[in-house]
N, C-alpha and C positions, 0 to 999 in steps of 0.2 A: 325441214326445208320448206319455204314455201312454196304452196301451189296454186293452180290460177285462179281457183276459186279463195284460196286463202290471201290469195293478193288484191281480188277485187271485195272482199270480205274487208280486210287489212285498209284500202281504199273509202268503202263506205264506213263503217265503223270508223274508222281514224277523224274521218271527217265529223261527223257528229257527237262525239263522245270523247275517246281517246286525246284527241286535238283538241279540244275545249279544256280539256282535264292536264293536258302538257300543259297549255295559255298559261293557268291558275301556276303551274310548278314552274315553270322558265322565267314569270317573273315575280317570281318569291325567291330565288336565288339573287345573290350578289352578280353584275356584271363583270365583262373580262377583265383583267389587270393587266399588267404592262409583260408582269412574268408570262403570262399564256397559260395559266397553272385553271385547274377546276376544282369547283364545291361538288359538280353533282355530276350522273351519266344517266342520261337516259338511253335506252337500246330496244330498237325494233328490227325481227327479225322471225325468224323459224325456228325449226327445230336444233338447231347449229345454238343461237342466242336464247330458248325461251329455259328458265327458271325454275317453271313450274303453271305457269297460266295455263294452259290449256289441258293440264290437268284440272283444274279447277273446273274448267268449263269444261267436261267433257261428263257424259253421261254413263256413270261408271255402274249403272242400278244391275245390269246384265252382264257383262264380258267390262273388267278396267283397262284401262289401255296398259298394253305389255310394261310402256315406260315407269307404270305406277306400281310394278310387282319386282323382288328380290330377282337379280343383282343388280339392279340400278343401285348408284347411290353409294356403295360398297367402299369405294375407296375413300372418300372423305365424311360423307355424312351418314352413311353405315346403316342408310335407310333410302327407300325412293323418293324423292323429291320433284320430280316431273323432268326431270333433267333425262335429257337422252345420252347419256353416256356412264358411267362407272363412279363419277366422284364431280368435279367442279368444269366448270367451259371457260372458256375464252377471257366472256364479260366478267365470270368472277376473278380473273388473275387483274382486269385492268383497274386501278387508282382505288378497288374496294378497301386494300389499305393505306389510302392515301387522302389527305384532307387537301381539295383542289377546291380555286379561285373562281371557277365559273363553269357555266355547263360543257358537257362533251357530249355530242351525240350519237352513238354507235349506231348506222343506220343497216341491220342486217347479220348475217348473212341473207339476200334475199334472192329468189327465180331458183334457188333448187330444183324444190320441187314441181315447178312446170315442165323442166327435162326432165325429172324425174319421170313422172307420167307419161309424159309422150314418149319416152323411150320404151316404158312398161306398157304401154299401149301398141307396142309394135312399129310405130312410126319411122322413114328414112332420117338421117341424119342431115340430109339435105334439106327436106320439110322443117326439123327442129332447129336448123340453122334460123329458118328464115324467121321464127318465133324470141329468135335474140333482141332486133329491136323493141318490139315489143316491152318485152320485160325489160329491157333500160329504159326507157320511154312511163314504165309506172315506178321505177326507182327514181326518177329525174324526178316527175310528179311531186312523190311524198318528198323530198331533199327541199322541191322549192314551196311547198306548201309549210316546211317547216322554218324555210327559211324567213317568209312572208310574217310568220309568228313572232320571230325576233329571236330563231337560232345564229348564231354566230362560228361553231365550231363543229363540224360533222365529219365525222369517221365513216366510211363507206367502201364495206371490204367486197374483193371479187369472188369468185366461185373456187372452191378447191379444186385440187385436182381429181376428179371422178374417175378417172383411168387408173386409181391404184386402190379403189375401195372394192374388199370381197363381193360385194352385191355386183357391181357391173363387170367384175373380173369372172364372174361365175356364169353371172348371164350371157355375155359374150365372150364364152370360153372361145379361142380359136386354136387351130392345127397351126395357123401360118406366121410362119418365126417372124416375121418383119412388124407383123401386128402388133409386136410387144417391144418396147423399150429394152435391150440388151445388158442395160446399169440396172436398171428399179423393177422389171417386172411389169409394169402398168403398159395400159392397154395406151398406145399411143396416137390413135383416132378420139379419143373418148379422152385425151388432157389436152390435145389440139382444140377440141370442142370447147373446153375450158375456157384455154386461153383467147380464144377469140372473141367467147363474149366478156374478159376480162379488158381485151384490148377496145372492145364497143363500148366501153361501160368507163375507161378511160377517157377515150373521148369525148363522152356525154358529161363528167366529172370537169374538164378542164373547161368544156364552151358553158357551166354555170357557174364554173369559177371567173370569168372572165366578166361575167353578166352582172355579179355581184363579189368586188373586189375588197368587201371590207370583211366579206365572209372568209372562212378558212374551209376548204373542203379537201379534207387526207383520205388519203388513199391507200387501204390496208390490203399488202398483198397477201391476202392469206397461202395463194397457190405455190408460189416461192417458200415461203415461210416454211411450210409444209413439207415442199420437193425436200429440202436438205434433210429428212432426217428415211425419205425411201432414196435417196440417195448411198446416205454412211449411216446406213440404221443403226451400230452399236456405239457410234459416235453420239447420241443421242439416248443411249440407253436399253434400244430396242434388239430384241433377237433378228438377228437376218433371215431367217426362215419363218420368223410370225411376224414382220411388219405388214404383210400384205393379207396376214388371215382375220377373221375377227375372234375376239377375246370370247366373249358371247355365242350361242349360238348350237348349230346342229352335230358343231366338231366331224364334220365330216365333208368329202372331196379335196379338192388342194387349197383352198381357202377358208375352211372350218364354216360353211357357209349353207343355208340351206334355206328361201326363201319360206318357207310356210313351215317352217318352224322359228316364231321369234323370239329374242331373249327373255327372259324370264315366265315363258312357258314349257311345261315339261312337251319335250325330253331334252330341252336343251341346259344347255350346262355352261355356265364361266371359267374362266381358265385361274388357272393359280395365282398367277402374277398379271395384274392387268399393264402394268408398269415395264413389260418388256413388250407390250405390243400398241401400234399404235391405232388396231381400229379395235372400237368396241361392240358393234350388233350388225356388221357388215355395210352401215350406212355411216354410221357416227364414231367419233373416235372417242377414244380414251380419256382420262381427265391428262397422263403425261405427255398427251401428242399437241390438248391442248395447252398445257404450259409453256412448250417449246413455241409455240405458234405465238402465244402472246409474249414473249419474250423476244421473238423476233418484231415485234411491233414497237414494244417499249424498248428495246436497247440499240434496233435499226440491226440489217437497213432497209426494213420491210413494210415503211410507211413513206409515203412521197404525200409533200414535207415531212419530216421526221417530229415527232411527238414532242413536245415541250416537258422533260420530267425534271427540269430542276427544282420545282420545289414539291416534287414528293415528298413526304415524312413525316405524317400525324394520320391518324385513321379518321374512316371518314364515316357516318352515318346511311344507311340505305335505307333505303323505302323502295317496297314490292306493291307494283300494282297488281291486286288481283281481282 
């Protein structure tokens, strides 16, 4: 997830480099057609969206980052990939096999990890409210700085729900019954959190949609998406007793969760089936939690407008920037 410096990094980089280097691929692509269908995706985000780049870039000469050691990777690529989760994310379930008419821009997951931090930092929740505009404010930014290029179609998903991942379940263990969701377990201050800067980030979505009406700016509810399956976890696949622990990790407390031990360092251990839980290293989910999520994207009704898939049906070519 990104963080403030990874935002204002994301900011200057994008600006000089990155954005010059999208200019050259946005218009080497075919423009939109009538269907609304796409040739290509481009995706900027965090650790939710990245691939593998920041493994690349990261200085593995000393200590490699947890995400580049065994059991990342496990479930589909049977090796680590830089991917923070068990197997594939999000971006890889959308249109990767699908030959689409023009671009689609997945802008994100983005401002995780600025709650992130300030939460890890000790901060009120009332201070980190006031940090919401903000971070809509550098997602609005990069949306019309892309649009200015000659994006046409952007995907711009909201924050999940934090209130049901082992890391903030553990750190804000409480005694008091009310604090927690009586259906799902999750911490119910800490998804209120969510959605409010999902409901801020709507509104900044709808006044640039307004501002440039030839653009298409969708709105992927990730945090919905998601709810349904710590809702009826076995409806989904998941065991009822591990949708709220992580797969990954210290296996130990009520959510298999132990901050300073991270996955893929001894002593921590993977679970047998990543596929009946849907968090993978108490931050990041699973590759089947992402499935279901992107499923609710592409099949609805978890994009406002809903996705244009009818001419799905040919595979498509990728290209990794690294």
């Amino acid at each position: 997830m990104a963080s403030s410096s990874s935002l204002f990094f994301y900011r200057n980089f994008s600006t000089y480099n990155c954005i010059y280097f999208l200019l050259i691929l946005i218009f080497s692509v075919s423009t939109k057609h009538a269907l609304g269908c796409y040739t290509s995706i481009f995706s900027f985000g965090d650790s939710l969206a990245d691939t593998g780049n920041l493994l690349h870039i990261s200085d593995s000469s000393i200590r490699p980052p947890h995400f580049a050691l065994p059991p990342y990777g496990e479930t589909y690529f049977h090796r680590p990939t830089g991917r923070c989760s068990d197997g594939r994310l999000i971006i890889d379930f959308i249109d990767c096999k699908q030959l689409l008419r023009s671009s689609l821009i997945l802008m994100g997951e983005i401002g995780g990890n600025d709650y992130n931090h300030a939460f890890e930092s000790g901060r009120s929740i009332q201070e980190i409210r006031s940090f919401v505009p903000l971070v809509v404010n550098v997602i609005s930014w990069a949306i019309n700085e892309l649009i200015e290029l000659g994006a046409t179609t952007l995907m711009v998903p909201g924050n999940l729900p934090t209130g049901c991942t082992p890391f903030y379940l553990t750190t804000y263990m409480s005694s008091i019954e009310e604090d927690y969701d009586c259906e799902t377990g999750c911490l119910v201050w800490l998804n209120e959190f969510a959605e409010y800067h999902n409901e801020m980030l709507r509104i900044e979505l709808n006044r640039i949609q307004e501002r440039h009406p030839h653009t298409t700016i969708i709105y992927a509810d990730y945090y919905n998406a998601a709810m349904r399956f710590y809702h009826s976890p076995s409806k989904y696949g998941f065991s009822g007793a591990r949708v709220l622990k992580a797969c990954c990790g210290a296996k130990e407390g009520l959510y298999d969760f132990n901050a300073t031990v991270e996955c893929g360092y001894p002593p921590s251990r993977p679970c047998d089936d990543p596929s009946s839980y849907a968090n993978w290293d108490g931050l990041h989910l699973t590759e089947a939690a992402y499935r279901w999520i992107s499923t609710g994207l592409l099949e609805g009704p978890y994009t406002i407008p809903p996705i244009d898939t009818s001419c799905i049906s040919s595979p498509v070519t990728t290209v990794s920037l690294k």
